[in-house]
C-alpha positions in Angstrom: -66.9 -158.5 167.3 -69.5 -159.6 165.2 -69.1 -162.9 167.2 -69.8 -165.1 164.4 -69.6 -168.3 166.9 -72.8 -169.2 165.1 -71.1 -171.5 162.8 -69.9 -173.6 165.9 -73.3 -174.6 167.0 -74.4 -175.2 163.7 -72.0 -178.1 163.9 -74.5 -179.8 164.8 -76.3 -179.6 162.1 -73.0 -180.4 159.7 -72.7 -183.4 161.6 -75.1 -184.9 159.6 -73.3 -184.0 156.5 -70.2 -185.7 157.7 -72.7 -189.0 158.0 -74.3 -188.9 154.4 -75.5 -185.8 152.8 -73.2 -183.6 150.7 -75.0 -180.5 150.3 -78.1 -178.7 151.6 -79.6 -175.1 150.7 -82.9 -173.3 151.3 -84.6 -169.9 151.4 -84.0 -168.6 154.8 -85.9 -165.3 154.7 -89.0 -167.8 154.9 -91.1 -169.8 157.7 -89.8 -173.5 158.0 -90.7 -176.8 159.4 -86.7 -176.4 160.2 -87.3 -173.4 162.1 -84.1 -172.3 164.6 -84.0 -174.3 167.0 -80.8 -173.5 168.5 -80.4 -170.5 171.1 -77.2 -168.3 170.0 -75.4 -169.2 173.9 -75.6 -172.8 172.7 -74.3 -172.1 169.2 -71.1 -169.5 170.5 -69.2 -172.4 172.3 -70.1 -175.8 171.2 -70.1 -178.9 172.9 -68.4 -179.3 176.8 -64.5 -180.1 176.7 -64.7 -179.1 172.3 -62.0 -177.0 172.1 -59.3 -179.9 173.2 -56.5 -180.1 170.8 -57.1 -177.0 169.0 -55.0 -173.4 168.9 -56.6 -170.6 170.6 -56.4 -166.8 170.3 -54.3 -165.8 173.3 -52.5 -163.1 172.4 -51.7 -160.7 169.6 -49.9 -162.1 166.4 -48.4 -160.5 163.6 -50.7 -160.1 160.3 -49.7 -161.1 156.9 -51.5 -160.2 153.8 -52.5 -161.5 151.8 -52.2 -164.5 153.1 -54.5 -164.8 156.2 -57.5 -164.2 153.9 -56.6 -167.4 153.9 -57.7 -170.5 155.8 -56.6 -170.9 159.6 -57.2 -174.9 160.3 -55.8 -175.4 163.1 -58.4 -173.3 165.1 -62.2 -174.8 165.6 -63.9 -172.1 163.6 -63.4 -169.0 161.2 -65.5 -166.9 158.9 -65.5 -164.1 155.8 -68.2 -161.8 156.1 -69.1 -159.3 153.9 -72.4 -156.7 154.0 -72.8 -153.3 151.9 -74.8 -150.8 150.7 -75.6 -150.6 146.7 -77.3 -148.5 144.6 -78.0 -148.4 140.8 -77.3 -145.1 138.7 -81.2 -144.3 138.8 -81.3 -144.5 143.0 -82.8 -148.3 143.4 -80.9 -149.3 146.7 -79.8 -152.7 147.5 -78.5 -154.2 150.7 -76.5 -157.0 150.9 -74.4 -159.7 153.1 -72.4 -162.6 152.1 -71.0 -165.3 154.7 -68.6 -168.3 154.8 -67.9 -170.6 157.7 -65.4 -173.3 158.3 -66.1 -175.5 161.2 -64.0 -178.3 162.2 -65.1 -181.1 163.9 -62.0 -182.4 164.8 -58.7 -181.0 165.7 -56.2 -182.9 164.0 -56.8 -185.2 160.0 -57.3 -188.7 160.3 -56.8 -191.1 157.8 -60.3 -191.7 155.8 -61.0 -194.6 153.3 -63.7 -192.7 151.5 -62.9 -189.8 149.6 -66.1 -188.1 150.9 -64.4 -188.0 154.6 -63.6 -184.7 156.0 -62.7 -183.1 159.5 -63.8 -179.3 157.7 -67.5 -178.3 157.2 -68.7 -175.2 155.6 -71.7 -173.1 155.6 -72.8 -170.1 154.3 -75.4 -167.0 154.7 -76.7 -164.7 151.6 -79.0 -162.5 151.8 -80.3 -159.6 149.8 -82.3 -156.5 150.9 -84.3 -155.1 147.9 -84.9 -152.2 149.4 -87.0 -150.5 146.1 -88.7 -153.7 146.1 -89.3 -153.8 150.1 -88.3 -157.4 149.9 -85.8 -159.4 152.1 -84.1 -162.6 150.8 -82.0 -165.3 152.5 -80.3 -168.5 152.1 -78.0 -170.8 154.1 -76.1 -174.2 152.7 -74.2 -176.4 154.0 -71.4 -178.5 152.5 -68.2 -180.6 153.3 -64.6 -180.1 152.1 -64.5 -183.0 150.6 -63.9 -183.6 146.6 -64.1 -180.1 146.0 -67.4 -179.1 147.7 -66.0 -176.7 149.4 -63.0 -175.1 150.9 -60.2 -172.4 151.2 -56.8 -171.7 150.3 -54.3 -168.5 150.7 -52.5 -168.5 147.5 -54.3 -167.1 145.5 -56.7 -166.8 148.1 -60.2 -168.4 147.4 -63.0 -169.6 149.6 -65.9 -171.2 148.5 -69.0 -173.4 149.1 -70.2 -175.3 145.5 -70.8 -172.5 143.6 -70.6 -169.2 146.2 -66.9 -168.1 146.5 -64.7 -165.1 147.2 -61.8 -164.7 145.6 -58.4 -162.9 144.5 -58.8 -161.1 140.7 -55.2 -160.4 139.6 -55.2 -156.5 140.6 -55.9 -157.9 143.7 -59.6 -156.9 144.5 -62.0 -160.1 145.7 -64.7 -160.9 143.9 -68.0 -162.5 145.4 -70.2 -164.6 143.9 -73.6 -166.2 145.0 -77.1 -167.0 143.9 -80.5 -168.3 145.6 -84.0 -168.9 143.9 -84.3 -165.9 141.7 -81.5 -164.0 143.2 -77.9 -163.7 142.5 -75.0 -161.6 143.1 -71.8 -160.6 141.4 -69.6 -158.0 142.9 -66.0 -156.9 142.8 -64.7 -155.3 145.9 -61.7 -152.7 146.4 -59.6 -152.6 149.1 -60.1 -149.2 150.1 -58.7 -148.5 153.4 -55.8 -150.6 154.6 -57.0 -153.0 157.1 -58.2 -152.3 160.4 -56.7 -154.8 163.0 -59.5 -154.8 165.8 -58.9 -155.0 169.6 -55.4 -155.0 170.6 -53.6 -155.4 167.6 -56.2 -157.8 166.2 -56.6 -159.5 169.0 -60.3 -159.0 169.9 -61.0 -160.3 173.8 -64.6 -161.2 173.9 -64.8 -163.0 177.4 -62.5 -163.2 180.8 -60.4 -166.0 180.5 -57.4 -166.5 178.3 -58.4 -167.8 174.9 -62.1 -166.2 175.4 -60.3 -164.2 172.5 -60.2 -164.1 167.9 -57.9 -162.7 165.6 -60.3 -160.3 164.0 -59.4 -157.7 161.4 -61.9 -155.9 158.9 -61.9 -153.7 155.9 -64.2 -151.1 156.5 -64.8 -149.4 153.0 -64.2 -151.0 149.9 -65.4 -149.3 146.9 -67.9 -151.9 144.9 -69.6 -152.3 141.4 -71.4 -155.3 139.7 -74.4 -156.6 139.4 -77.7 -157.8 141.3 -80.3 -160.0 139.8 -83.6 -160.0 141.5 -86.8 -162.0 140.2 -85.1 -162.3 136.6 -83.8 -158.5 135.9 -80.3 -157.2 136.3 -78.9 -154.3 138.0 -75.8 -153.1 137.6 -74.6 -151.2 141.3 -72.2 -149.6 143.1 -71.8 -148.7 146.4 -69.3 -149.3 149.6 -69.1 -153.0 151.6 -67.3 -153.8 154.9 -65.4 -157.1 155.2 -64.7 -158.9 158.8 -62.5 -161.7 158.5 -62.3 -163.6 162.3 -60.9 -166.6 163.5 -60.6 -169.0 167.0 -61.8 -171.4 168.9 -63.8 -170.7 171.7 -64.3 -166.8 171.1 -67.4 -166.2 173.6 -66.3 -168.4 177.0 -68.4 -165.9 179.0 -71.7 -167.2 177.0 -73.5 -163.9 176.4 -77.0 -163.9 175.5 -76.3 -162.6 172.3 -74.9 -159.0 171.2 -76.0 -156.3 169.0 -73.3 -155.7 166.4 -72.7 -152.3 164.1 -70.7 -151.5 161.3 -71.2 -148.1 160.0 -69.8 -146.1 157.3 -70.1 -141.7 157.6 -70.4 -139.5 155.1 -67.1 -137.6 155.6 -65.5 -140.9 155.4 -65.0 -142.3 159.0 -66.3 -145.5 159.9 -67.5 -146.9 163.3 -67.7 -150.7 164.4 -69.7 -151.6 168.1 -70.3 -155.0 169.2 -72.2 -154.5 172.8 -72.3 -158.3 174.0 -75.0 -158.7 176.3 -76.4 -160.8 179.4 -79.7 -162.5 179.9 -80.6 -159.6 181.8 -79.9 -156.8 178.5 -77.1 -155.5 180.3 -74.2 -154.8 178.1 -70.8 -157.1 179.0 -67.7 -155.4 180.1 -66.0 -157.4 177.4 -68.4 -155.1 174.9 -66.0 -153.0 172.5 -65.4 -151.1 169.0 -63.3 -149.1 166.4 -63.4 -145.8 165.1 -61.7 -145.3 162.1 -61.3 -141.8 160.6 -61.3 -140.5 157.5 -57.0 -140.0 157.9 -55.1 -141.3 161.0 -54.7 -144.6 162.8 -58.1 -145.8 164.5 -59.1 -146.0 167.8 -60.0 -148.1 170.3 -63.6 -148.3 172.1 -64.7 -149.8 175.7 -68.4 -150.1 176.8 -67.2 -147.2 179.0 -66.7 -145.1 175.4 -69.9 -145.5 173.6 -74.0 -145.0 174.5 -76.3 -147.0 173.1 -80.2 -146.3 173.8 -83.0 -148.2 172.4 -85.7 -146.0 170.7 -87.8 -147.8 169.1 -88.5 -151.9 168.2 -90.3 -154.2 165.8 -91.8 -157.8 166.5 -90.7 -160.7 163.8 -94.5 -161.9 162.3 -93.3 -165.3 161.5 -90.6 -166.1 164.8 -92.5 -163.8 167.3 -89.3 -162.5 168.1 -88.7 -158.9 169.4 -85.6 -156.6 168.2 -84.3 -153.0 168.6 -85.5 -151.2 165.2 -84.1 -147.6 165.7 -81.2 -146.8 167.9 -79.3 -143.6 169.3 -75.2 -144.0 169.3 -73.1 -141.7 171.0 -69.5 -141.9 171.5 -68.7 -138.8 173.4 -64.5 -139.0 173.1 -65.3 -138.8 168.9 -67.9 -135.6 169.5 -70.0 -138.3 167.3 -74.0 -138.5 168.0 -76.2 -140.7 165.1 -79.3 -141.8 164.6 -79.7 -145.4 163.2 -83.3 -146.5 161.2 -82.9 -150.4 159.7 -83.4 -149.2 155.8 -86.3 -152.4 155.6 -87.9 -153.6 158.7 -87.9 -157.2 157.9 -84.5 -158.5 157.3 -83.9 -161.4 159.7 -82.6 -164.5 159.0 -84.9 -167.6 159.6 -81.5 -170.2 159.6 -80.0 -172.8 161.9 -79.5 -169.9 164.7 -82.2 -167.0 164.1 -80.8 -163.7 163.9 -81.4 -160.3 162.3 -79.0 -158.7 160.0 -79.9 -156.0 158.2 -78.9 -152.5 156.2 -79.5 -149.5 158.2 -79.5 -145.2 157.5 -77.7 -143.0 159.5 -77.7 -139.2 160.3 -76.3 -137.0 162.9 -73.0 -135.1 164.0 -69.4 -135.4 163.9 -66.9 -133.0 165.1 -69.7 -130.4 165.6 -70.5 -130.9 161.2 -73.7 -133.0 160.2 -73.1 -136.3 158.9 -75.3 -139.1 156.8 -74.7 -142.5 156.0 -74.8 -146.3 155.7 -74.2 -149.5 157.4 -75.5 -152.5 158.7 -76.5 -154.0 161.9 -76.3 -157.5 163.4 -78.8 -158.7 166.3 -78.5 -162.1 167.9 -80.4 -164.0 170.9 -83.5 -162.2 170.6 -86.1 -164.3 171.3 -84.2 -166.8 173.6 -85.3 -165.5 176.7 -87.7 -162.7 178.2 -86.8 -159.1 178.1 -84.3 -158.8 175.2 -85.6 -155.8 174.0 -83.8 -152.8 176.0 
């Protein structure tokens, strides 16, 4: 669900790459002079008439693994997305996520004379939640796949932008790799469950029309070690991440306001996704939807109609003045599951090309009538766009 249409707005942005530069990066957990300055409804469906001459999600496909970890160019947009929870033997926690896009700002390869000309653009979010430290940090690049800047490929399957990648290790696990200003990241993901095809049978139907659709499948616990350097020292960590791999053109036709996204991981090893798209008036969309994945058995489908989701509490951004949920109460009566959601660090939101807040959260409550804790993250876009998010 997770939307990730941000990458089609910030094609605007890459445009400028395609005229000259080759690669930008910055802290984006600080105030900027390049402040957001897109809304999240411009950046989910791009320009008018955009999505001519491109393939679109319009009905369910068959999966292949593991080759559609791979890329997917003959739709407008796709990302890899990966959060999780870490901890070091001695109890320091760490939050983290890891994102690559691949935009395309035309549907079909031209011939170029320069070597530097590309129809493919990249970017990429990483941030790192210190939670010991009570520090958040971010960073976004852009690049061009263009004499090796950037790119993917299936077999064996790698993505990367200049130095960040994912990739295949020969016992087929993915390792990620990224770094910012005194901060970097080395992990080596599991695959843990099998993969989780979302909506019906992957295909995830965000908005009314045909096509208002992505392929979307995750893996919702992969077991995880490595390392985490912060500010010059070294942790070694493990813990459990959640990957969301999605692909399309124009996902989000209906042009919500933005949606509050959850991907949570239980205690006695069930897992929930939630994305609750909403309108300019904080009304969730009937489009709204989610997974529960248990512990043993095939998972199950969600509508708006299935899950409850109250507001209990909020915190204002001090450097965008924007205003998000900050404690939540999820109920999904059919799954006799009720929990309690607290953001593990209050500032974690993202001061890039399209603000948002992403962030690791704690979890308690009940399942099945038994108590249950855990982890997960949560993903909160369009606040601050328009009056009255907040509810």
């Amino acid at each position: 669900m997770r939307g990730r249409g941000l990458v089609i707005g910030v094609a605007v942005v890459l445009v400028g790459l395609a005229a000259g530069a080759t690669y930008v990066t910055r802290d984006a957990s600080l105030p900027s002079d390049a402040a957001p300055t897109l809304k999240v409804a411009e950046a989910l469906g791009g320009p008018e008439g955009g999505t001519t001459g491109y393939v679109r999600a319009v009905e369910p496909r068959a999966f292949h693994f593991p080759e559609d970890h791979g890329p997917h160019p003959d739709f407008r947009t796709e990302w890899w997305y990966w959060t999780g929870n870490l901890s070091t033997a001695d109890g320091r926690d760490f939050g983290y996520q890891f994102t690559l896009f691949r935009s395309a700002l035309a549907p079909e390869d031209t011939e170029r004379t320069s070597a530097w000309g590309t129809r493919q653009l990249y970017m990429g979010h990483l941030a790192l939640s210190d939670l010991g430290g009570g520090r958040f940090h971010a960073f976004e690049r852009f690049s061009r796949a263009a004499l090796g800047l950037a790119g993917a490929q299936a077999e064996p399957f790698k993505v990367w932008l200049e130095d960040w990648s994912a990739q295949a290790t020969d016992t087929g696990a993915m390792r990620l790799t990224a770094q910012g200003e005194g901060v970097s990241l080395s992990l080596v993901l599991e695959p843990g469950k099998p993969p989780v095809l979302q909506g019906d049978r992957g295909l995830s139907q965000k908005g009314p029309k045909p096509g208002d659709a992505s392929y979307y499948y995750s893996f919702t616990r992969m077991p995880s070690r490595g390392q985490v350097t912060v500010d010059g020292r070294t942790y070694e960590v493990t813990g459990q991440s959640w990957m969301d791999r999605e692909w399309g053109t124009d996902p989000l036709g209906g042009r919500p306001l933005g949606w509050d996204w959850f991907a949570l991981q239980l205690s006695d090893g069930s897992e929930l996704m939630y994305g609750q798209l909403r309108h300019p008036d904080g009304t969730a969309d009937p489009f709204s939807a989610g997974t529960f994945v248990p512990a043993h058995g095939e998972p199950v489908r969600l509508s708006r109609e299935d899950v409850r989701l109250e507001v209990e509490g909020t915190w204002k951004s001090p450097h965008s003045g924007a205003t998000y949920p900050a404690r939540w109460r999820l109920v999904v009566p059919s799954q006799a599951l009720t929990l309690e959601l607290t953001p593990a660090l209050a500032h974690q939101e993202l001061l890039v090309s399209v603000r948002y807040w992403e962030g690791a959260v704690r979890l308690s409550g009940s399942h099945a009538g038994a108590p249950v804790e855990g982890r997960g993250y949560v993903e909160l876009t369009g606040y601050g766009d328009a009056p009255g998010r907040a509810r």
